[in-house]
N, C-alpha and C positions, 0 to 999 in steps of 0.2 A: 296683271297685264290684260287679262280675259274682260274683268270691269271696265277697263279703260277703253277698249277697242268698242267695246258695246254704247257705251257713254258717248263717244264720237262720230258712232254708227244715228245714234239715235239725235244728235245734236246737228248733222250734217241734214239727215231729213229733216229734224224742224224750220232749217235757215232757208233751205229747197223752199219749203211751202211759203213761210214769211218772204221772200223775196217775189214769189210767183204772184201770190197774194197781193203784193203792194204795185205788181207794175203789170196791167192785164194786157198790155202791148205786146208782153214778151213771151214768146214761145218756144219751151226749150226742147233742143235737140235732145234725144236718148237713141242711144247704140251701143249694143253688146254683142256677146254669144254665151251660150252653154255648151260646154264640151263633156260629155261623157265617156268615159273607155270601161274596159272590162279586160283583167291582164291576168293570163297563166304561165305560172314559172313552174320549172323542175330540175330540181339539184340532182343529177345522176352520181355527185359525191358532194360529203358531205352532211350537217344535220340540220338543211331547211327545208328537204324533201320538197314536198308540194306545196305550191302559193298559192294563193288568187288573192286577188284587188277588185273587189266592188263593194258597193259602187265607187267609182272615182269621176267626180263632180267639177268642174272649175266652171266657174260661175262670172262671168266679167261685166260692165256698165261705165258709160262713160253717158254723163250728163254734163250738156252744153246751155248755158240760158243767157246769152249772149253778155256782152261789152269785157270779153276776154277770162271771166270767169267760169270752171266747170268744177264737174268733181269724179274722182275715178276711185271704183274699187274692183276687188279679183276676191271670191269667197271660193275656199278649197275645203273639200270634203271626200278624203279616200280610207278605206273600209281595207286591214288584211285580215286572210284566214291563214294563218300558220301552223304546223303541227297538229292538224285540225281542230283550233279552235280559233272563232272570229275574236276581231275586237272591237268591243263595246265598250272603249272609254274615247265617246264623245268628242271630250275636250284634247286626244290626243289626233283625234283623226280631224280634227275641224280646225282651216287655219282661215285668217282675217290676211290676208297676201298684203293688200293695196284698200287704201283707204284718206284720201287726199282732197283736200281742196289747191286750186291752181291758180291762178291768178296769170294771164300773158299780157305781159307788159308791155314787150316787144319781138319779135321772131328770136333775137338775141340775148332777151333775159325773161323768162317762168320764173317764178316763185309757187312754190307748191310746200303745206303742211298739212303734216297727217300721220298716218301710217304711209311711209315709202318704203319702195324696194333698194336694196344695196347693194349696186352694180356693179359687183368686183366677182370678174370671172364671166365668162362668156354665158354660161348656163342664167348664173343671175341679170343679164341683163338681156334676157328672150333671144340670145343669137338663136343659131340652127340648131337643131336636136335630133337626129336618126335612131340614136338609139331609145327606148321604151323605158328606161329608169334614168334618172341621173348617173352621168358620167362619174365612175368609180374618182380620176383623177381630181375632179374639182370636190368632188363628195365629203374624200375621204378628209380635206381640207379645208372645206369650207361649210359653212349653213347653207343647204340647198334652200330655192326658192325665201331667202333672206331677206327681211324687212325688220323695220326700227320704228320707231316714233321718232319722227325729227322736222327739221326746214330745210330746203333743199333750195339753189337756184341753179338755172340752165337752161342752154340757148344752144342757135347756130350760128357762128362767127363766118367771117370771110364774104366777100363777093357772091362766090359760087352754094355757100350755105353746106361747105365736105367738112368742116369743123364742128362737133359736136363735144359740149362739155357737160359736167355736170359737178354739183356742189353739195357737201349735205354735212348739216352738226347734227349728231343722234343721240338721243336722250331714253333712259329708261326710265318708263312714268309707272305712277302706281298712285294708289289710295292708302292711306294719306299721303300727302304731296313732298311730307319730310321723306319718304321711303325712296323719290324719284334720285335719280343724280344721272348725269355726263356719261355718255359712252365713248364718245370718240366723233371723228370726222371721216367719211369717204370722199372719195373726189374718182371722176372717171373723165378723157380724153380721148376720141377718136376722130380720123380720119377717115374720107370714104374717097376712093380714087376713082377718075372717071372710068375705069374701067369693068368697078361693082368688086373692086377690094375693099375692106376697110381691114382697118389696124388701132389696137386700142390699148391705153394702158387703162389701168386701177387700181385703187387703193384703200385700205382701212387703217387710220391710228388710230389707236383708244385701250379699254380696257376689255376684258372678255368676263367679268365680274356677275355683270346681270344681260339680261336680255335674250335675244334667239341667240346671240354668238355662244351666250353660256346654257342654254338651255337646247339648242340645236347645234350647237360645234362639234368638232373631234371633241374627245372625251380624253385628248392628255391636252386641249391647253388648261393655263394657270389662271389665272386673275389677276394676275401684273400688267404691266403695259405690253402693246402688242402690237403689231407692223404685217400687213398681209401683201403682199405686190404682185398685181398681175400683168403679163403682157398675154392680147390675144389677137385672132383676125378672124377673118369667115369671105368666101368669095363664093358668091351665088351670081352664075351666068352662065349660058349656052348648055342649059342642063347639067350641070357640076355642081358639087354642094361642097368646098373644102372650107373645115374651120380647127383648130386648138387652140392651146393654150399653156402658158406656162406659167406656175404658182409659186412662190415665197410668203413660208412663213417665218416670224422669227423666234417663234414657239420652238425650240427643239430643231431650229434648223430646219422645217418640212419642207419637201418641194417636191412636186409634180409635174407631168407633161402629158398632153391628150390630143389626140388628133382625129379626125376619121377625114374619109374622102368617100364621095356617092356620085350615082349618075343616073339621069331620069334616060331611060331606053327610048322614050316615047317623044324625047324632046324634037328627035333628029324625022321623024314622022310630022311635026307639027300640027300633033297633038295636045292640048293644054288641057283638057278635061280629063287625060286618064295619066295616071302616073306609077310609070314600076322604078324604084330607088334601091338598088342593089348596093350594100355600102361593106366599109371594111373600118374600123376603127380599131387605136391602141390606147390604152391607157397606162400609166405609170408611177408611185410613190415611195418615196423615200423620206423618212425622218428617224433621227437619233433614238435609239431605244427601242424602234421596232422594226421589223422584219419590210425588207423590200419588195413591193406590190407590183405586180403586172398581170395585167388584162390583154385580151388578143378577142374581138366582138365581128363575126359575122352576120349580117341582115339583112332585111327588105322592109321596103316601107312600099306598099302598093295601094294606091288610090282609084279605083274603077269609073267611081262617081264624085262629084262634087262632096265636100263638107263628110267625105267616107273614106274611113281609113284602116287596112291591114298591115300587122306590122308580124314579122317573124325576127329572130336573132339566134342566134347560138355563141354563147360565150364559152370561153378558159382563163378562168384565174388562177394564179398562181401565186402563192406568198412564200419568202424563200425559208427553205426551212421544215414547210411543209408539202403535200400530196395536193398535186393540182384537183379545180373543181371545175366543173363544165355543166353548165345550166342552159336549158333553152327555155323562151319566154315570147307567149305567142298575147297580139294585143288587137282588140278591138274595138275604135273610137267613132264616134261621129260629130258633128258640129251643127249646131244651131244657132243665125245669127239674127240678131233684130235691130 
């Protein structure tokens, strides 16, 4: 898959230049950012003692060169030091996120092929995030930050443009091309109310055989057929941050629930350049066979400056069965945007 992502990588800037090349009229947009952080955990129980995470890199680009065509990718690059030793395998800390050509048709149908992202679960499709790792409940059941090889279409339906759909056949590709085969279909639906609710479901059928599902999933699904369903929301206004989620698998029955709810201090000041986000989050899992998961996450997300961000937490998990663990995990990010 590593081949393939690089061969696409490399294929998409040839077509960039051949296209630029052949038409000198046209000048294309380019807009990104780099985001770096820097993150310390400490398990006050338990055996993952002391963390760190650097560097952690995400790398974003989005090139426009007009008549409705672009291209977008997201390169991730995060570094652990565990049990005090780093890791140095490359290939496990370096991910190809998004890697897509787009094509807009009309406001109402994109066509986009490439590497996509698979927008099942609030986390995978960029909702809100307060807390500093992936949400245990979506984690524990799904491929964080999830993407495929596939074709995708999607628009905005309706008058008002509150319908938001998405479409995707995912394939796992490889060299040689007999190695490739079918993964499955996602599909995602949301509404956005005018009040700055939205509501969404999503979905995955297929197989969990090859790809990130098999290589970044929980570690009890099978390779048989498989059914993921989510329902979620998020409502960001008047300084509130509330968003969850709720997951089905049909792997063993799994299912989760997650929530947090936050609030900017500074909102009610009418302030917009400084942000203190005090939050309260739960998480929750349950599947056949193993032991029932709950999380309870205390935190801040404090912003002073523009594109600058401290984040504090203090978690308790608990798995039934066993002796709760409580970890805190302090983070420090910044954003650069071009």
């Amino acid at each position: 898959m590593v081949r393939i992502k690089m061969l696409l990588l490399i294929g998409f800037c040839l077509y960039q230049y051949v296209t630029w090349a052949g038409d000198e009229d046209s000048i294309p947009t380019i807009s990104g950012s780099v985001y770096s952080e820097v993150n310390y955990g400490h398990a006050f129980q338990g055996s993952q003692g002391i963390q760190w995470d650097f560097p952690h890199l995400i790398i974003d680009g989005h090139v426009a060169w007009g008549e409705g065509w672009s291209v977008t990718a997201e390169l991730e690059y995060e570094r652990f030091r565990q049990d005090g030793h780093w890791d140095h395998n490359f290939r496990q800390c370096y991910s190809t996120n998004l890697l897509y050509v787009c094509k807009s048709i009309h406001p109402s149908i994109q066509v986009k092929a490439g590497i996509l992202d698979v927008p099942v679960g609030i986390t995978n499709h960029y909702g809100p995030a307060l807390t500093i790792y992936d949400p245990e409940s979506e984690a524990e059941i799904l491929p964080m930050t999830w993407h495929e090889a596939g074709i995708a279409i999607c628009g905005s339906l309706g008058k008002s443009k509150r319908w938001n759909y998405t479409l995707e056949v995912l394939a796992y590709c490889d060299v040689p091309l007999r190695n490739s085969t079918l993964l499955g279909t996602a599909a995602r639906l949301d509404y956005v109310f005018p009040s700055a609710l939205r509501i969404g479901i999503s979905s995955y059928w297929g197989t969990s055989s090859h790809g990130m599902i098999h290589d970044g999933g929980p570690g009890y699904y099978g390779t048989d057929g498989i059914f993921v369903g989510d329902l979620d929301f998020d409502y960001q206004n008047h300084g509130w941050i509330i968003d969850g989620s709720a997951i089905y698998s049909s792997d063993k029955s799994a299912k989760s629930v997650g929530c947090e709810i936050g609030y900017d201090l500074f909102h009610a000041s009418g302030s917009y350049r400084i942000q203190l986000i005090p939050f309260f989050r739960y998480d929750g899992f349950w599947a056949q066979g193993s032991q029932p998961l709950c999380q309870y996450t205390l935190g801040t997300n404090f912003s002073p400056l523009p594109h600058f961000v401290l984040k504090a937490e203090y978690g308790m998990r608990h798995v039934s069965g066993s002796r709760k663990e409580c970890r805190m995990d302090l983070c420090f990010g910044y954003t650069i945007e071009f």
